[in-house]
N, C-alpha and C positions, 0 to 999 in steps of 0.2 A: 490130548491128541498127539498124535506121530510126527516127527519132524517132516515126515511128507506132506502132510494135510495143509489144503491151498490157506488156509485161515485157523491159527494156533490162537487160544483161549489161554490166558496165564492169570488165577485167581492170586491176589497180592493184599491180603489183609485188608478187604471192601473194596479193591481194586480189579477191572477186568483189564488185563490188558489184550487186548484185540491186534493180531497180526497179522497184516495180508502176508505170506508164506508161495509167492509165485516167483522168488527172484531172478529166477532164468529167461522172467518173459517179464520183468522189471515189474511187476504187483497188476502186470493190464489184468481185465477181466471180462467173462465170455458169462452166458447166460445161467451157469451153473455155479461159477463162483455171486454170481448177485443172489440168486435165489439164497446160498447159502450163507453170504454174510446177512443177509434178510433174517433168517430165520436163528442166526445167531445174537444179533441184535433183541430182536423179539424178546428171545429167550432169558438175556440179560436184564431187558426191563422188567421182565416175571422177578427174578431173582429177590430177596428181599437184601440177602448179605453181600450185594454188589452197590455201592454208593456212587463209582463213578467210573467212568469208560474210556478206556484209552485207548487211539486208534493208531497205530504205524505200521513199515511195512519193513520186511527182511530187503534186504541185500543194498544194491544201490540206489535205489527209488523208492520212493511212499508210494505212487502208483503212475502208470502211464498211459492210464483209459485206458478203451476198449481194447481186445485181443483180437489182430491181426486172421488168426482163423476163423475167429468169431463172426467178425467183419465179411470176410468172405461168405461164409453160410449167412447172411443178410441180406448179400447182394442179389440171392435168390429169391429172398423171402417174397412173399404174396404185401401190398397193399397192408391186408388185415394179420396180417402173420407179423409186420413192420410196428403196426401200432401196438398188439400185445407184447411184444420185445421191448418194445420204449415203455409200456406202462411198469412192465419190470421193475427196469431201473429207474424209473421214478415214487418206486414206489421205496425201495431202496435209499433213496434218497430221504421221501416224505418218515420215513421209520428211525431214519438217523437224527433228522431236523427234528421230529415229533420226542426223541428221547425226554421222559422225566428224569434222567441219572445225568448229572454232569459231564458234559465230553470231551475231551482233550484230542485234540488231533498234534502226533507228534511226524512234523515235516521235513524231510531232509530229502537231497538229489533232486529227481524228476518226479513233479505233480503236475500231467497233462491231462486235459480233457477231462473227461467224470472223475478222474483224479483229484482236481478242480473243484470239482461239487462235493466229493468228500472233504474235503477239508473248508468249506463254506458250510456246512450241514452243523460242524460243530460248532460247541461253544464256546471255547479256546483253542486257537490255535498258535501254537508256538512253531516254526521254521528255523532250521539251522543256515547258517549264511551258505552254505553250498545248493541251496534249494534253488529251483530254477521249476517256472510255473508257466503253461503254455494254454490260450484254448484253439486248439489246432484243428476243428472241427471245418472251418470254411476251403480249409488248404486242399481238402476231399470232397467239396462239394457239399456238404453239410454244413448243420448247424448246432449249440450244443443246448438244445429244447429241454431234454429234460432238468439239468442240470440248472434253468438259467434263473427259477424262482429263488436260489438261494446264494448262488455269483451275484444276481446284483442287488441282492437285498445285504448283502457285505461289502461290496467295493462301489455300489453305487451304481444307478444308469449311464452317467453318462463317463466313466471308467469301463463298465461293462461292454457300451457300444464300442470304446476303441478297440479292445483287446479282443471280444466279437470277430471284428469285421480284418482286425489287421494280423489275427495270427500271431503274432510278435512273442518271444520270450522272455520275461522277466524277470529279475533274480529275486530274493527275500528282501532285499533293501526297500524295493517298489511294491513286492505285495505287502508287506507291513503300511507301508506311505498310504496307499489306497484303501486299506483297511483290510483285504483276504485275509492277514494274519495278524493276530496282536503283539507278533514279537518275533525279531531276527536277532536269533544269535548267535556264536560263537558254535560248531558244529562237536566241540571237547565237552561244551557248556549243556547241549540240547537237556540231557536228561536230569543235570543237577536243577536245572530250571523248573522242569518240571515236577521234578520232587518237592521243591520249595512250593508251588502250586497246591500240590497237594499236600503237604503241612497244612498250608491254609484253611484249605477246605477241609478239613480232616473236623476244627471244631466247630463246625456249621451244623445246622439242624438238616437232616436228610429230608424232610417233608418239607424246611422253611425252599432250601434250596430248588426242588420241584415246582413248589410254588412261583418262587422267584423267577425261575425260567418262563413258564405262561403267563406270568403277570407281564415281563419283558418280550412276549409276541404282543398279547393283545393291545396292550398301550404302544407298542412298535408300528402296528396295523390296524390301526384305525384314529378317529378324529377325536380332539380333547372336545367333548361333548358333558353334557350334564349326565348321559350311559356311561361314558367310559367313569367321571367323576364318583360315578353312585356304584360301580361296580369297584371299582380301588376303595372303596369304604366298604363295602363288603368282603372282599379278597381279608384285609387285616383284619376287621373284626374276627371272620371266622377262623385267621390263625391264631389270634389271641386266646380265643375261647378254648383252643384245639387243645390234646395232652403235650404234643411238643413246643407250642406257644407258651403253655402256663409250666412246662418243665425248666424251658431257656429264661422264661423272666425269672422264677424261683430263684435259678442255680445262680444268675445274677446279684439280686438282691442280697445272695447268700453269701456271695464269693467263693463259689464252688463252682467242680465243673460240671456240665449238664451230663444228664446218667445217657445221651451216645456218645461221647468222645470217649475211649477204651485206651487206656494208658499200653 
């Protein structure tokens, strides 16, 4: 893609790195850049030679929600014209949460509003200490709906309700504390961080890791019941049984490395 393009794709040896590319209007976004990071997403999960997903944003912000003319062309909108908009970006949302590829969200400056919900959608997020996190939805009369399945399934309800209801702004120090992010650091540091990240993951099984992820919804969303018990016994059996189960214990056993990690 072109350095003009709202959303820059950079392939990094199984890495996508994913860049919101709006830095003049701080990464907000209007009904066209959702659709299109939507369909970039999608696209990535197709991919087989993409292992894992990196999200960040050009200039001085990761993102700062909605777009101000965006905004404006909504205050027109019809009722039913309001809810197909919101299902949008919820769906947006549901496509990033739903990823099978490991997601890094990398957070630096302003992450307001659905800015907010992307970096709750992944599954690591790292925050450099100049980050500063807002849900500023109530201050205009709103609320931030679609976003909020995955805010407080990260920071928790009763975290959620205050920042909700109070607008307030908060640095990395506090979204780390409350859980939003799993890590504040050093803003020199952001990307060496993330590299060691992906070292890590680099000798993982790409299907164990998949798996890994929906094993950690369903046991996250629902009751330790004798179903959840007899489905986690099933979840292993069938990666054991699987080519990359019985390739990872082999290469074990062998003391060798398993035939996906590519020197």
């Amino acid at each position: 893609m072109s350095d003009e393009a709202s959303i820059r794709v950079e392939h990094r040896a199984g890495v996508a790195v994913v860049t919101m590319n709006r830095p003049d209007r701080h990464n907000a976004f209007d009904d066209t850049f959702i659709a299109e990071l939507t369909d970039i997403l999608k696209a990535l999960e197709r991919d087989p030679s993409v292992r894992v997903v990196i999200l960040g944003g050009n200039g001085k912000s990761f993102s700062a929600g909605a777009d101000l003319n965006w905004m404006q062309r909504m205050a027109g909108y019809t009722k039913e014209q309001n809810e197909a908009d919101a299902l949008a970006l919820a769906e947006l949302m549901e496509t990033l949460d739903g990823l099978d590829k490991p997601t890094i969200a990398r957070v630096h400056g302003a992450a307001f509003g659905g800015g907010v919900g992307l970096v709750a959608c992944c599954d690591i997020a790292i925050a450099s200490d100049n980050a500063t996190f807002c849900l500023s939805e109530v201050k205009l009369g709103l609320i931030p709906a679609a976003i909020s399945p995955y805010v407080v399934k990260a920071m928790g309800e009763q975290h959620a309700r205050r920042y909700f209801v109070t607008a307030e702004r908060f640095d990395a120090t506090e979204a780390a504390r409350i859980g939003l992010v799993h890590e504040c650091v050093p803003a020199d540091t952001l990307d060496t961080r993330i590299q060691a990240l992906l070292k890590q993951m680099h000798g993982n099984g790409p299907e164990a890791m998949a798996a890994a992820k929906d094993l950690a919804r369903a046991v996250g969303r629902g009751p330790v019941d004798r179903t959840m018990i007899e489905d986690t016994a099933r979840r292993i059996a069938n990666i054991r049984v699987g080519d990359e189960g019985q390739e990872g214990m082999s290469a074990f056993l062998e003391k060798r490395k398993p035939a996906w990690v590519q020197e």
